[in-house]
DSSP file (Angstrom, degrees, kcal/mol; ACC not computed):
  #  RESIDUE AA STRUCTURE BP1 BP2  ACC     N-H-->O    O-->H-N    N-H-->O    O-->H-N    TCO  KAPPA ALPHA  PHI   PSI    X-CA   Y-CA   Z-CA
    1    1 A X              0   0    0      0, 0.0     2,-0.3     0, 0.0     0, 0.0   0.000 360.0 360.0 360.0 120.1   -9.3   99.0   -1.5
    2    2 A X        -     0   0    0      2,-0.0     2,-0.4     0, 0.0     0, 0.0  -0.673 360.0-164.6 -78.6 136.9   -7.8   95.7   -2.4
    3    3 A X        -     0   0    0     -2,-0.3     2,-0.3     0, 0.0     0, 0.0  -0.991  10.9-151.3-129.4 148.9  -10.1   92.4   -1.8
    4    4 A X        -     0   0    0     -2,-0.4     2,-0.3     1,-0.0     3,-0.0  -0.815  18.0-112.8-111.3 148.2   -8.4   89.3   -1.9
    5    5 A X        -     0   0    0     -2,-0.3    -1,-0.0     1,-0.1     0, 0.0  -0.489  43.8-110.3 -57.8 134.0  -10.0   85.8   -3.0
    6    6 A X        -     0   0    0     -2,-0.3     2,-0.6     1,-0.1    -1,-0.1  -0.543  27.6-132.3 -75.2 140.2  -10.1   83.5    0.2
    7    7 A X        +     0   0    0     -3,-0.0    67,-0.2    69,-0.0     3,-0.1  -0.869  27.7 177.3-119.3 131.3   -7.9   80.6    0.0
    8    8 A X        -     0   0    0     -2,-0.6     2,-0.3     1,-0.2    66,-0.2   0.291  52.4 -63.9 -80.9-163.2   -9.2   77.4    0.9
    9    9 A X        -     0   0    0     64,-0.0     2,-0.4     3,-0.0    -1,-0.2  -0.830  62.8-120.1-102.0 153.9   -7.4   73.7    0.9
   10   10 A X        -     0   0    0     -2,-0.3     3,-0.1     1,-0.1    -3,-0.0  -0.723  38.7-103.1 -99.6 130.2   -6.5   73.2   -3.2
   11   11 A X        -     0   0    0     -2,-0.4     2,-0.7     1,-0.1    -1,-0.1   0.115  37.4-101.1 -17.5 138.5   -8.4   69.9   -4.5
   12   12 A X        -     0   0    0      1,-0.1    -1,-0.1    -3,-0.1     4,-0.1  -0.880  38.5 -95.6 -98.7 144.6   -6.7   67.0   -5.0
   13   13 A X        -     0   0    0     -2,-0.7     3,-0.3     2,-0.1    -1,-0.1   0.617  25.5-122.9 -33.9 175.9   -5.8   66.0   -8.0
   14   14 A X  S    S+     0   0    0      1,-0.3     2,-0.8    -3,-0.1    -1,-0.1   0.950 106.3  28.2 -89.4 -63.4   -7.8   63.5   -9.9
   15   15 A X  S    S-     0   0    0      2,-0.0     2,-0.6     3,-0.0    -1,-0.3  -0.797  81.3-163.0-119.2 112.7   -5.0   60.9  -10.2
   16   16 A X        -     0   0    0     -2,-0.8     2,-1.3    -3,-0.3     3,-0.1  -0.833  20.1-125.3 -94.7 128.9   -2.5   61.2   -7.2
   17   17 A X     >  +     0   0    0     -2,-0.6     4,-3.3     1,-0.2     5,-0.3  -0.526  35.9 170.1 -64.2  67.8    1.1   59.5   -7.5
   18   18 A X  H  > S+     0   0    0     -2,-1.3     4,-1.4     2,-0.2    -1,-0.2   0.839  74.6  48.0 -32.0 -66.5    1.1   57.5   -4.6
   19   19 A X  H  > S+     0   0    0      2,-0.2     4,-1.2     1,-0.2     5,-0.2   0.932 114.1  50.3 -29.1 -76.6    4.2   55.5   -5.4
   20   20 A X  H  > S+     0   0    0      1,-0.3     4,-2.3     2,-0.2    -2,-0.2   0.712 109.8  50.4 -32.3 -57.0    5.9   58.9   -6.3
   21   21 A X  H  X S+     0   0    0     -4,-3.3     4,-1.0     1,-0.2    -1,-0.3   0.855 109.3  51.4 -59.5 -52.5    4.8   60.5   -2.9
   22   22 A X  H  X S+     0   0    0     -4,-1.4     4,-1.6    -5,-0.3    -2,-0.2   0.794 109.7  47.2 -71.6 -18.9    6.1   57.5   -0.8
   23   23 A X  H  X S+     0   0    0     -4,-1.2     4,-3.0     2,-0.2     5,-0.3   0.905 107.7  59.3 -86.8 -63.0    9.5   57.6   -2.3
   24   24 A X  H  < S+     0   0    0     -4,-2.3     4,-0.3     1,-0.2    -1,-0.2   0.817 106.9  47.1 -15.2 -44.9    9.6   61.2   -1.8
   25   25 A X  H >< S+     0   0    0     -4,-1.0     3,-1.3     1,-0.2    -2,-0.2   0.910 111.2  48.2 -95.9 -45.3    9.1   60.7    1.8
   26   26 A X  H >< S+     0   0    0     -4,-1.6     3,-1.9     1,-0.2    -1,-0.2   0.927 104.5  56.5 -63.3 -38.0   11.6   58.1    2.3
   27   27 A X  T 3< S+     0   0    0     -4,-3.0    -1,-0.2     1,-0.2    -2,-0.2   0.700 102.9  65.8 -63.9 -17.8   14.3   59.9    0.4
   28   28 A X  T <  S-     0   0    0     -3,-1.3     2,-0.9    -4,-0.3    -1,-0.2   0.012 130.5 -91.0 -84.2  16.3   13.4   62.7    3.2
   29   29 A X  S <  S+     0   0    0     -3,-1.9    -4,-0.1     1,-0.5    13,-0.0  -0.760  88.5 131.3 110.3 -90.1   14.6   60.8    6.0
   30   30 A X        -     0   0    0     -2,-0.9    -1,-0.5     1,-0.1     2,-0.3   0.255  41.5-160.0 -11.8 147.1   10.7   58.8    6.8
   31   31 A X  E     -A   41   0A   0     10,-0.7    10,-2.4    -3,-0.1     2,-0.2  -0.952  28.5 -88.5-152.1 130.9   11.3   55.1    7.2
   32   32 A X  E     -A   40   0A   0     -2,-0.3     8,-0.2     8,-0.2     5,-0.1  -0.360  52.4-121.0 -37.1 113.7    9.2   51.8    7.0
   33   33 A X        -     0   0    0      6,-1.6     6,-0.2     3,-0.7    16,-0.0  -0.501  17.6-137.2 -58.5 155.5    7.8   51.2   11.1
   34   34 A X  S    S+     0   0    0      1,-0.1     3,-0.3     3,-0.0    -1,-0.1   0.622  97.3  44.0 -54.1 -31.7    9.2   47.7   12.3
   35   35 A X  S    S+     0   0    0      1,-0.2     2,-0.1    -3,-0.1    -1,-0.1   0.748 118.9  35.1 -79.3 -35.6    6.1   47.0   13.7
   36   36 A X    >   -     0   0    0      3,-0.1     3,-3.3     0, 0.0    -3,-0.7  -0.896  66.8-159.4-134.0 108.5    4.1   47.9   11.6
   37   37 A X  T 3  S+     0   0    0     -3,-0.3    -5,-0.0     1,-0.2    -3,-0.0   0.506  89.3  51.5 -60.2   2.3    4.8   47.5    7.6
   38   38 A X  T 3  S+     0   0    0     -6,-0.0    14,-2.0     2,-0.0     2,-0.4  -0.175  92.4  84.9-130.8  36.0    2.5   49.8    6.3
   39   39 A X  E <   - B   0  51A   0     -3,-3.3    -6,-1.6    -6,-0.2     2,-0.4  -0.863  58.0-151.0-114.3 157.7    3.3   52.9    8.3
   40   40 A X  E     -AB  32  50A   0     10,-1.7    10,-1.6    -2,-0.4     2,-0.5  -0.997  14.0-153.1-124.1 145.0    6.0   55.5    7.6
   41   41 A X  E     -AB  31  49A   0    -10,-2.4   -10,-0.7    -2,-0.4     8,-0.4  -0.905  17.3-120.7-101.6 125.3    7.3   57.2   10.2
   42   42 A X        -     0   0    0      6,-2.2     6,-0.1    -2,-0.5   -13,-0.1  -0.451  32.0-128.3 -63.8 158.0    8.9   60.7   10.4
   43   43 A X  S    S+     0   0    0    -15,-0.2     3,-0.2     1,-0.1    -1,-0.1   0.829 102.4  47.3 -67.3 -43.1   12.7   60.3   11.7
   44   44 A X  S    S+     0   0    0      1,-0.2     2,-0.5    -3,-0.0    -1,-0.1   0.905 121.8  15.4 -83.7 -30.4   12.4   62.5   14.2
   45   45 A X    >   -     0   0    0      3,-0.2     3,-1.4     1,-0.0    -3,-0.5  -0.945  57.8-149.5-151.0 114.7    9.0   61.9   16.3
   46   46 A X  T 3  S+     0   0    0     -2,-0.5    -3,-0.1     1,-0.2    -6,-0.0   0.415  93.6  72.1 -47.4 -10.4    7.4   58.4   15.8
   47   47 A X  T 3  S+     0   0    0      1,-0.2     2,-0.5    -6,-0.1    18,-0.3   0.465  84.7  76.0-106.1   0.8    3.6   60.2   16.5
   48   48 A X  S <  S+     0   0    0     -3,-1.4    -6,-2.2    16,-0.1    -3,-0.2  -0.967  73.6 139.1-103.0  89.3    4.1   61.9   12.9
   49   49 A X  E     -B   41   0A   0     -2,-0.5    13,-0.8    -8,-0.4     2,-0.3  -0.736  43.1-149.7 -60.8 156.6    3.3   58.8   10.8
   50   50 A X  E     -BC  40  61A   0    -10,-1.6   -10,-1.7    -2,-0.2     2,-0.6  -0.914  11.4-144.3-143.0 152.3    1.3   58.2    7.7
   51   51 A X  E     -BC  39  60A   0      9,-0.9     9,-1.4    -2,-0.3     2,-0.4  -0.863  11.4-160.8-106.7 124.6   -0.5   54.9    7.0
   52   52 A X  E     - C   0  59A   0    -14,-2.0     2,-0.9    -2,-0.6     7,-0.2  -0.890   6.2-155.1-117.2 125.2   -0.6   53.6    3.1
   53   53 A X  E >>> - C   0  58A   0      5,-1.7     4,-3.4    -2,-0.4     3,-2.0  -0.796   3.5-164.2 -84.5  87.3   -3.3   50.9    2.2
   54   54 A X  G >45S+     0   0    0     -2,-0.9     3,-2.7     1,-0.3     2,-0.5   0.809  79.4  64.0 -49.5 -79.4   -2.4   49.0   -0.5
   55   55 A X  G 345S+     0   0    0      1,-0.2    -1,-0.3     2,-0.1    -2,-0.0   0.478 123.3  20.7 -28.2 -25.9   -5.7   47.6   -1.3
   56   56 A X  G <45S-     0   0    0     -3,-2.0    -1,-0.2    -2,-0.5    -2,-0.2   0.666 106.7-112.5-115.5 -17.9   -7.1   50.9   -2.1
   57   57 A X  T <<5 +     0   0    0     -4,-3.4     2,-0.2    -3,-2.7    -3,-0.2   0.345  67.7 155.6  91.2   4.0   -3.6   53.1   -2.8
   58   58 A X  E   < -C   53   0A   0     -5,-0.5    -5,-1.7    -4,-0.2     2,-0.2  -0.286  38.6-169.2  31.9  68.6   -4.5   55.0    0.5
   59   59 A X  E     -C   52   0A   0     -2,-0.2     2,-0.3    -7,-0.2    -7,-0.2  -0.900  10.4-168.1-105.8 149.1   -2.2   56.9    2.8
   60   60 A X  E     -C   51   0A   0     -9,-1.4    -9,-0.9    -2,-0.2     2,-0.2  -0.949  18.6-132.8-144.2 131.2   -4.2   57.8    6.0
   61   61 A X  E     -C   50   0A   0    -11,-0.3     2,-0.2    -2,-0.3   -11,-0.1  -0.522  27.0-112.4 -80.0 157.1   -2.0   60.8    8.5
   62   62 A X     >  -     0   0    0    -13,-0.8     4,-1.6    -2,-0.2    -1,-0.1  -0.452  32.9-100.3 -92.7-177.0   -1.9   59.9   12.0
   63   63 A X  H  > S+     0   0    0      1,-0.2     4,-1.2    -2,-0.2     5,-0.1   0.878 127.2  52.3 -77.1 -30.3   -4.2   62.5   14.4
   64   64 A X  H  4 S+     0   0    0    -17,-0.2     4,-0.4     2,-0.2    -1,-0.2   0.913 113.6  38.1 -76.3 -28.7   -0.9   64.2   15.3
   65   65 A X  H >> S+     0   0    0    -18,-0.3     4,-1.3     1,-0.2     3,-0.9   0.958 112.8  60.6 -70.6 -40.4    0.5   64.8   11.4
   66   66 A X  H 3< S+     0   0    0     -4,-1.6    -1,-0.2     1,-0.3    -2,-0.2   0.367 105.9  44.9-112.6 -13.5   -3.0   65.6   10.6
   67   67 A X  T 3< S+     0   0    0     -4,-1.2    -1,-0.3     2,-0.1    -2,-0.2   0.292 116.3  45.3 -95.0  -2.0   -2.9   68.6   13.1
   68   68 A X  T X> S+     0   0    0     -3,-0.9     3,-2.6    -4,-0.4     4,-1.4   0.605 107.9  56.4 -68.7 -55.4    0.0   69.6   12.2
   69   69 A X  T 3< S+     0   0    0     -4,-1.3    -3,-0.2     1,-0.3    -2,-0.1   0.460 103.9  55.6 -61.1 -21.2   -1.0   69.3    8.8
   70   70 A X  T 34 S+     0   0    0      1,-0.1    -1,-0.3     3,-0.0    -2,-0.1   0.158  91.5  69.4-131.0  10.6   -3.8   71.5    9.4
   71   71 A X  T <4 S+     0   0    0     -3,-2.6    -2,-0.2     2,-0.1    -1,-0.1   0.774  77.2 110.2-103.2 -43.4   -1.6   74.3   10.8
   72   72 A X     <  -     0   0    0     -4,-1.4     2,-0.6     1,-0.1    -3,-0.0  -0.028  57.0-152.4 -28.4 118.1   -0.1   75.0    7.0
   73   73 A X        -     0   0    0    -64,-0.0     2,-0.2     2,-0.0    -1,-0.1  -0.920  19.5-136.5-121.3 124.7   -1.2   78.1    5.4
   74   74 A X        -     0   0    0     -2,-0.6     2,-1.0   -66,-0.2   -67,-0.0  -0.539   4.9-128.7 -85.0 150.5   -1.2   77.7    1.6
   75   75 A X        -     0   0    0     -2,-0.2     4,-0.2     1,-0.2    -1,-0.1  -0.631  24.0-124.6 -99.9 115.3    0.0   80.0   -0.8
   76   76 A X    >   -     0   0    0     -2,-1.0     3,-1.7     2,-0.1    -1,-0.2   0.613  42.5 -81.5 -45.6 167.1   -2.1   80.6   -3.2
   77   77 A X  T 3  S+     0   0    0      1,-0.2     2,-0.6     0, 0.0     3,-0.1  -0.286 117.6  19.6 -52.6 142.6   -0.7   80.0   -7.1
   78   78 A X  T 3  S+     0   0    0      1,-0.1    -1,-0.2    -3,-0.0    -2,-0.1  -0.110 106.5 116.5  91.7 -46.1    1.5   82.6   -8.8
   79   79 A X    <   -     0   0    0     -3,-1.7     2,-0.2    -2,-0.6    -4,-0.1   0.109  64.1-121.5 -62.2-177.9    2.3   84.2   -4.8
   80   80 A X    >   -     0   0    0     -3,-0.1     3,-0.7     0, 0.0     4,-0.2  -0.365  32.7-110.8 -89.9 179.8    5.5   84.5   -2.9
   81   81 A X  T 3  S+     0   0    0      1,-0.3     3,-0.4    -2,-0.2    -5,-0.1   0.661 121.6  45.1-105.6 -21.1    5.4   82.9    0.2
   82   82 A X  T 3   +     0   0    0      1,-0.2    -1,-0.3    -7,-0.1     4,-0.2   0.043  67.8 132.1-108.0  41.5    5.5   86.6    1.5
   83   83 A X    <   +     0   0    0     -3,-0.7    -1,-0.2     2,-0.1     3,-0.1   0.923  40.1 110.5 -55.1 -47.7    3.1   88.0   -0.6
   84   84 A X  S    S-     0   0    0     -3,-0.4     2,-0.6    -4,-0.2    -3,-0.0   0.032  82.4 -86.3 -37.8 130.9    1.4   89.7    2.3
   85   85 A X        -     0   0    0      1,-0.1    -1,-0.1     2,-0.0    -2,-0.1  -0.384  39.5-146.5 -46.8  96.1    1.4   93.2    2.9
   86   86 A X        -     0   0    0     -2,-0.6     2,-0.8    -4,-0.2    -1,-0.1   0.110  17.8-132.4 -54.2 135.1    4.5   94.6    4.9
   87   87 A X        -     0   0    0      2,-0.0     2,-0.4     0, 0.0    -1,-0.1  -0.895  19.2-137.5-128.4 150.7    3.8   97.4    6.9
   88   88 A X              0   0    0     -2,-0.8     0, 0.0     1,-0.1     0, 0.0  -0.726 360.0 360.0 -96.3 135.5    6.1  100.7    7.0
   89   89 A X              0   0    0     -2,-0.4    -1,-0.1     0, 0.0    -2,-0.0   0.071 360.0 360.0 -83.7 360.0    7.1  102.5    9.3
């Protein structure tokens, strides 16, 4: 019998590269809002945003990313993204 460790959401890092992150996202197509100057938008649907607070170095998901977001099943370190056991037939 195999038992597996449960995987949970992984910490975040202690000091997260904010900067780094946002650049990321814009080089993937996500864009400054017109409307609002401290949103980013996904390209394809405007209700996938994420809002960065300078004063605190902040990014905040909108409810719709953040359910999305929450759909994501991680794979734990070291796994293949198919790690799971195949079954034969």
């Amino acid at each position: 019998m195999t038992t597996q460790t449960p995987v949970g959401p992984s910490p975040l890092p202690e000091h997260f590269d904010t900067e780094g992150f946002i650049q990321s996202m814009i080089a993937h197509g996500w864009y400054w809002s017109d409307s609002n100057p401290d949103c980013l938008v996904h390209p394809a649907d405007c209700d996938l945003s994420i809002r960065y607070d300078a004063a605190t170095d902040r990014l905040t998901c909108s409810p719709k990313l953040d359910a999305k977001l929450n759909l994501v099943i991680l794979t734990p370190a070291g796994k293949s993204k198919s790690y799971w056991r195949r079954a034969t037939y």
